[in-house]
N, C-alpha and C positions, 0 to 999 in steps of 0.2 A: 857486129854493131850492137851497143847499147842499146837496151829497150826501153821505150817511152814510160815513165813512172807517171800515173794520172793522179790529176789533182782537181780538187773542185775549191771553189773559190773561197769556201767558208771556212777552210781549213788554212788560209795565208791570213798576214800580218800585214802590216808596211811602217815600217819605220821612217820619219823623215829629220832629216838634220840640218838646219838653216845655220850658214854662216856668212858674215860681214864683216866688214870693218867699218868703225866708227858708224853713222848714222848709216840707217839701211836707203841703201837707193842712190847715197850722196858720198862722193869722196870725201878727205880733209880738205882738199881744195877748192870745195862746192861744186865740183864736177859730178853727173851724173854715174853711177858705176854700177855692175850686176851683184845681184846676191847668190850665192854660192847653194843649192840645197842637193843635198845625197840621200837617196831614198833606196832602201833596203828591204825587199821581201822574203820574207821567210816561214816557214812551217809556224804555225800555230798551237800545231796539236801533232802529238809521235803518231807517223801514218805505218811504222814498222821500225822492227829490232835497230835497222840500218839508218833509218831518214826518222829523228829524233827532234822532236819540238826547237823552234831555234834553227835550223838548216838553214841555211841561204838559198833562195829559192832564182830571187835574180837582183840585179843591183841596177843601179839608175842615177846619173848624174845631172843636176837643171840647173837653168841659170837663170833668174828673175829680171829681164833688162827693160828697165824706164824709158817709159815715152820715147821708143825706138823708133821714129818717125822724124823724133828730135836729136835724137843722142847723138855725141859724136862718133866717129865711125871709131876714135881710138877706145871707146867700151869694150866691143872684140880683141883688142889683144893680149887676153887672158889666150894661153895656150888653146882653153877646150873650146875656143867662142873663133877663135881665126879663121877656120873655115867658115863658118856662118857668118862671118863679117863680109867676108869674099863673094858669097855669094849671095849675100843680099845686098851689095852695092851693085850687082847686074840684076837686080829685079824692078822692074818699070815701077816708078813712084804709081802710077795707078792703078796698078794689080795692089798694093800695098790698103790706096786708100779706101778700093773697090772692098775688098776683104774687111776694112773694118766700117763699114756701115753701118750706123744705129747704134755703136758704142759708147761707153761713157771715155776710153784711154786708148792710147796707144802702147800701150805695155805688152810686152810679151815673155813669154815659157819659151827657152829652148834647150829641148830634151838634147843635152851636148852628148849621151850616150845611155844606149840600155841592153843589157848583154842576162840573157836568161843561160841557167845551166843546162847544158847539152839532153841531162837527166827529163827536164822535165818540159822539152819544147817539142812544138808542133801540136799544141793545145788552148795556141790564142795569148797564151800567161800577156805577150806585152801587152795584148788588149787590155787586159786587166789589170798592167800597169798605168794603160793611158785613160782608163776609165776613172783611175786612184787618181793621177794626178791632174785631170780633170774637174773633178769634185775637192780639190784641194788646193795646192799652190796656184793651178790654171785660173782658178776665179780672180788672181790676183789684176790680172792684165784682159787683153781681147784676144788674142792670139796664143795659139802654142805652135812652135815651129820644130821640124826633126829633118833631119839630113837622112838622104837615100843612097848616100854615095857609101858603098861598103871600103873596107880597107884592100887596099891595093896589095895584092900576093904578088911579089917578082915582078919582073921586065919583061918587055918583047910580046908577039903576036898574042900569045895564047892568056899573056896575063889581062892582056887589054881585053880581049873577048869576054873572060871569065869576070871581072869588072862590070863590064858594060849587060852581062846575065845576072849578076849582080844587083846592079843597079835596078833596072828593070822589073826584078821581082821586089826587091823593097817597096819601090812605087807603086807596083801593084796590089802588096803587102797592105799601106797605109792608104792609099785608094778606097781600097776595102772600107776602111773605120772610119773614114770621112774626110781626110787631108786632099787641099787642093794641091796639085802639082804645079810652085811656080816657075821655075826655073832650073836645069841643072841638078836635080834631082832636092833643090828646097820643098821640100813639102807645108803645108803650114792649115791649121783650122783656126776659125773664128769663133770664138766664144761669146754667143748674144746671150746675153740677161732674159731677154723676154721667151727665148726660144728652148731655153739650157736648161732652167729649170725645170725640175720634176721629167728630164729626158728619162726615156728608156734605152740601154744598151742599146747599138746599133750594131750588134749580132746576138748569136743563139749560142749557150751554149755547148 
């Protein structure tokens, strides 16, 4: 087994990369649409001969979706957003509206995937990516939303099990940082203005 390589937070970067088409938020055809951002962490500073300034530390794919309260549900059929379509068409409009209380939009972040290197996990790093993206594109909207449902390894008993242990720790994973569990492993936090600002992390390093 690979041994955990520690990192302290003052030593990443984040790179973020925003893409659209035509007006951001708005199709050609005056339809609402997500904005595409990819967000890249990486070493700051050479921590050793091997792990050189510039390393990829973890990578991070979001989607910016408009007044999703509003939008039509064909927004999600971007590949990375289907599942989230899915699963937020079974979540009670009232857990929705419950959750954005005292906002100014119904806009939300959803982290469509975030994948840290084997190198450097089991040290919080997503936190420190959700805390980035928090302070960042998240202020865009009221919500950030992230999926608990890990990827499915094979068929039959044991994959289902392994899944379902899966899932379970994600949830308990994002639990942790502050995400309400709504449905089917949707996880989703609310981002208040009044409350958000000048927050302190909600763990230790």
């Amino acid at each position: 087994m690979t041994a955990m390589l520690p990192i302290n937070p003052a030593q990443l970067s984040y790179d973020y990369n925003l893409r659209f088409d035509g007006n951001p938020y708005t199709a050609s055809d005056g339809t609402p649409c997500a904005s595409r951002v990819t967000l890249d962490v990486c070493l700051a500073e050479d921590i050793s001969d091997v792990m050189p300034a510039g390393r990829r530390v973890a990578h991070s794919v979001l989607h910016l979706v408009p007044e999703v309260l509003q939008a039509p549900i064909g927004i999600f059929d971007a590949p990375e957003l289907k599942d989230f379509g899915d699963l937020l068409a079974h979540v009670s409009l009232d857990i929705l509206v419950g959750l954005q209380r005292g906002v100014d939009n119904s806009c939300m972040t959803v982290v469509a995937s975030m994948n840290v290197d084997p190198l450097f996990r089991g040290q919080n790093i997503s936190y420190m990516l959700m805390d980035s993206i928090r302070d960042t594109v998240g202020r865009s909207g009221s919500l950030i939303a992230v999926s608990a449902a890990p990827t499915l390894q094979g068929y039959g008993p044991d994959a289902e099990t392994a899944y379902a242990a899966g899932m379970a720790s994600l949830e308990r994973h994002w639990e942790r940082y502050g995400f309400i569990n709504c449905q089917n492993g949707l996880m989703m936090l609310p981002i208040l203005p009044h409350t958000d600002e000048g927050r302190v992390a909600r763990y230790a390093w």
